[in-house]
C-alpha positions in Angstrom: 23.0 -42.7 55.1 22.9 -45.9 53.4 22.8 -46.7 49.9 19.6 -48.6 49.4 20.7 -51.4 46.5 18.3 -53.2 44.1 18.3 -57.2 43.0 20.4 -56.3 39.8 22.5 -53.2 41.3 25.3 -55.3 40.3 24.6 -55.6 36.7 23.9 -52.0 36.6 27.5 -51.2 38.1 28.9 -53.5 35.0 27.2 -51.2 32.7 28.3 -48.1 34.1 31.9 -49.5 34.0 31.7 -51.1 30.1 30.0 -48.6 28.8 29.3 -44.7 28.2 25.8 -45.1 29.8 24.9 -43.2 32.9 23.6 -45.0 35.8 19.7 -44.0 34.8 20.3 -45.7 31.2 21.9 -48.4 32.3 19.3 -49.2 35.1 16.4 -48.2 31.9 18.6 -50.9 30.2 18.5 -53.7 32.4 14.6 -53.1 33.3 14.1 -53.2 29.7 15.9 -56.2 29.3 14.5 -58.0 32.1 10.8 -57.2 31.1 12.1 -58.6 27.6 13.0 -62.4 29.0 9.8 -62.0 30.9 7.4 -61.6 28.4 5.0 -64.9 27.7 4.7 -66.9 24.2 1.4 -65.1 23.8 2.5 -61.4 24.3 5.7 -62.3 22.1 3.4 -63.2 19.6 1.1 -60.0 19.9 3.4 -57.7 20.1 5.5 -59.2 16.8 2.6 -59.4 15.1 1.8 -55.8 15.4 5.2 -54.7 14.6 5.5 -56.5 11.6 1.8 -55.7 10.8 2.7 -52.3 10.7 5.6 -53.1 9.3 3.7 -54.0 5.6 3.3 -57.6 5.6 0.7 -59.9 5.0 -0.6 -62.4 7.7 0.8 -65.2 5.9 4.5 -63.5 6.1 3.8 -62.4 9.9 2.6 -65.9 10.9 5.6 -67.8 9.2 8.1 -64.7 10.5 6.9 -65.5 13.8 7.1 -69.3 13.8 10.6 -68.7 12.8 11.2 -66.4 15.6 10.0 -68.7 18.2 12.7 -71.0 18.9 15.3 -68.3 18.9 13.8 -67.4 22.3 15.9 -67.8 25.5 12.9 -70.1 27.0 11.3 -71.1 23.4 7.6 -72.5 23.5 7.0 -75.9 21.8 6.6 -75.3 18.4 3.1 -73.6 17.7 1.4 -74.4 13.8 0.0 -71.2 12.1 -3.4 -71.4 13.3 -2.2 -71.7 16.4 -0.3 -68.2 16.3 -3.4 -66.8 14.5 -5.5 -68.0 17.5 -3.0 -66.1 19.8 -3.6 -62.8 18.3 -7.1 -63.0 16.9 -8.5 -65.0 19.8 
């Protein structure tokens, strides 16, 4: 029977060969890493703004974390102001 591969079969094989994950883990890892890269500005900003919300901080700290944030991303938005970020999450 043939071995049915997937796109990034490939990558997972790396994995299993660099590191002590199984083939399940490291196929977990690369789905979890592709779903990362393909998450839009406005879920990036929902999502941190819940984790740093529950996290403690205020808005103000959140809004100016996540600003910061931004153009560390591997396709970073154009630069957003506060209110925009705030509009993101709060609508």
């Amino acid at each position: 029977m043939l071995e049915r591969r997937t796109p990034h079969e490939d990558l997972v094989d790396h994995l299993v060969r660099s590191t002590p994950l199984g083939r399940g883990e490291a196929a977990r890892v690369v789905l979890d890493v592709l779903a990362y890269f393909d998450e839009t500005t406005e879920e990036f900003v929902r999502r941190r703004h819940r984790e740093l919300q529950s996290g403690g901080l205020t808005n103000a700290g959140i809004f100016q974390r996540i600003a910061e944030e931004l153009p560390h991303r591997a396709v970073a938005p154009p630069e957003l102001s506060q209110r925009q970020l705030r509009r993101i999450v709060y609508g």
